[in-house]
N, C-alpha and C positions, 0 to 999 in steps of 0.2 A: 517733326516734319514727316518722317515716315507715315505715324497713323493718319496724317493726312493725305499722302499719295495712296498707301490704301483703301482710303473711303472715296477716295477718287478711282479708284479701280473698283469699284462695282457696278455692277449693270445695273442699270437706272432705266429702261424702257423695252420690253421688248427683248430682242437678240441682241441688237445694238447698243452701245451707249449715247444716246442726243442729250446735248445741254438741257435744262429746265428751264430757262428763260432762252428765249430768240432773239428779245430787244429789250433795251432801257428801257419801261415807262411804255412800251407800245412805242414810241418815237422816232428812234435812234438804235442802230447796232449795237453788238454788246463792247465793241472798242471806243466806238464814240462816246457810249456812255460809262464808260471808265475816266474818258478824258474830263467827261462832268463833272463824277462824282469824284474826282481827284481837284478840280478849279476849282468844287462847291467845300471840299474839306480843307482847303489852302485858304481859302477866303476865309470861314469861319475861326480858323485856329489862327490866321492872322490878326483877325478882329482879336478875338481873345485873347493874344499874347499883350499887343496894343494895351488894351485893359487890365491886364496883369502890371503891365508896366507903370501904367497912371498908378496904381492900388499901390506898388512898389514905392513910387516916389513922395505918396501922401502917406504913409503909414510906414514908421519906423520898427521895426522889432526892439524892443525892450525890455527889459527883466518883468517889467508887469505885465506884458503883451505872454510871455514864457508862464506868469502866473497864470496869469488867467486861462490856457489852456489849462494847466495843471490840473486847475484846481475843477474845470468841468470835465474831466476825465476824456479830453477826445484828445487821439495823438495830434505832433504839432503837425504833419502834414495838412491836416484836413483843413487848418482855414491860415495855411503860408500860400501867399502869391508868386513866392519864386518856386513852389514845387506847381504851383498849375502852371505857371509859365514853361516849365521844364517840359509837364504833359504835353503842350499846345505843341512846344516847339517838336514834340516828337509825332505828333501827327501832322506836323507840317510836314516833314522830312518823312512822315508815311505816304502822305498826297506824291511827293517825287517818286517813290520807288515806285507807287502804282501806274504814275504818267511812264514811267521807263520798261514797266511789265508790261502793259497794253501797247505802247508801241515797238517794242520790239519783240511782244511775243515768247517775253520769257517767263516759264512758266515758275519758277523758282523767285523771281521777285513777285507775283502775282499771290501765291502761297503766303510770302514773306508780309505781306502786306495784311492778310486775312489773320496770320497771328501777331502781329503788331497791334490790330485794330482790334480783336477779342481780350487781348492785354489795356488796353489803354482805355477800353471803354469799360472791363470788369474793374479797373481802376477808380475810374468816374465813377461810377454807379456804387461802387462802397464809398468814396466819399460822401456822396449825395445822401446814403443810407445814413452814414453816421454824425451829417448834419442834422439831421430829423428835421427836415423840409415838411412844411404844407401838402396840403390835394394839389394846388397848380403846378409846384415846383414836380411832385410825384407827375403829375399829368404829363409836362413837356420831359421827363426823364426816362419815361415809357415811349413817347414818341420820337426820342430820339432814339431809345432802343430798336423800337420797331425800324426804323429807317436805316439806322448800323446794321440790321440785320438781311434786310433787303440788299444793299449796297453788298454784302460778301453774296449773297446770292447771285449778283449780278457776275462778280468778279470769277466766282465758282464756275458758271454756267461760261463768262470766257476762257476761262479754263480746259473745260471739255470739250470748246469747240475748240480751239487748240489741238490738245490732243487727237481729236476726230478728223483735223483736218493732216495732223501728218502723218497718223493709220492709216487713212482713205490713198497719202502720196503712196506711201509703204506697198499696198494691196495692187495698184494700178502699176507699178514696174513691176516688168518683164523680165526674168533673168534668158539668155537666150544663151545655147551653150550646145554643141553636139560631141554626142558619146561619138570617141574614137571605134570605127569599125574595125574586127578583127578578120583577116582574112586568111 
């Protein structure tokens, strides 16, 4: 977490530090669009826990279920329903801590969230690698990329505006104090 308040301490424009985004999408604030992209990754990881759960209750684990990994060399992770169900539920519970960084502006849940989400999605994405998927599957695994990566842009850029806005309270008080005259 350190190396990333340090990369958060470099000057990004100019004398000043300014965010890299000013709004969601062109749309929406960068708070408002915290609130999005936290209802847009609640919704999806709840669909897909949903579906983990169906897959759960159609498909027992059984010594030949254990074989047949085996014997095609990919660990059991990569195609168990209760470890993506486990993923989903942990980016559900990363959607809250973002909804609770954004509003209340704490910047230590907002961090917490960018490496939850660089965890969980370098996760997915070795999965997805060592299912040896298709062009389309590759297709929407890059676009989801791209848009995981956006999304901590966003969160990034409320970050600094955070910080910029309680440097800017900092810089604007007055300390106001008179030296004792000697006479």
């Amino acid at each position: 977490m350190s190396a990333i308040y340090n990369f958060l301490e470099l000057p990004i424009r100019g004398n000043g530090r300014q965010p890299v985004l000013r709004s969601c999408c062109s749309i929406c604030s960068l708070k408002a669009g915290c609130r999005i992209i936290a209802l847009f990754e609640a919704l999806i990881s709840g669909i897909q826990i949903y579906l983990a759960r169906q897959e759960i209750g159609e498909v027992s684990y059984t010594s030949s279920k254990l074989q047949k990994s085996k014997e095609s060399y990919l660990p059991l992770f990569v195609d168990n329903p209760y470890f993506s169900n486990a993923l989903d539920s942990l980016v559900l519970l990363n959607s809250l801590i973002l909804v609770m960084g954004a509003e209340l502006s704490n910047i230590p849940c907002l961090i917490l969230w960018i490496c939850i989400t660089i965890l969980s999605k370098s996760i997915d994405v070795t999965i997805h690698l060592m299912q040896g998927n298709d062009l389309t599957s590759a297709f929407f695994l890059c676009t989801s990329l791209i848009i995981k990566l956006y999304f901590c842009a966003v969160v990034a850029s409320l970050i600094l505006q955070i910080k910029n806005k309680f440097r800017s309270g900092f810089m604007e008080t007055e300390v106001l104090y008179t030296q004792a005259e000697d006479v």
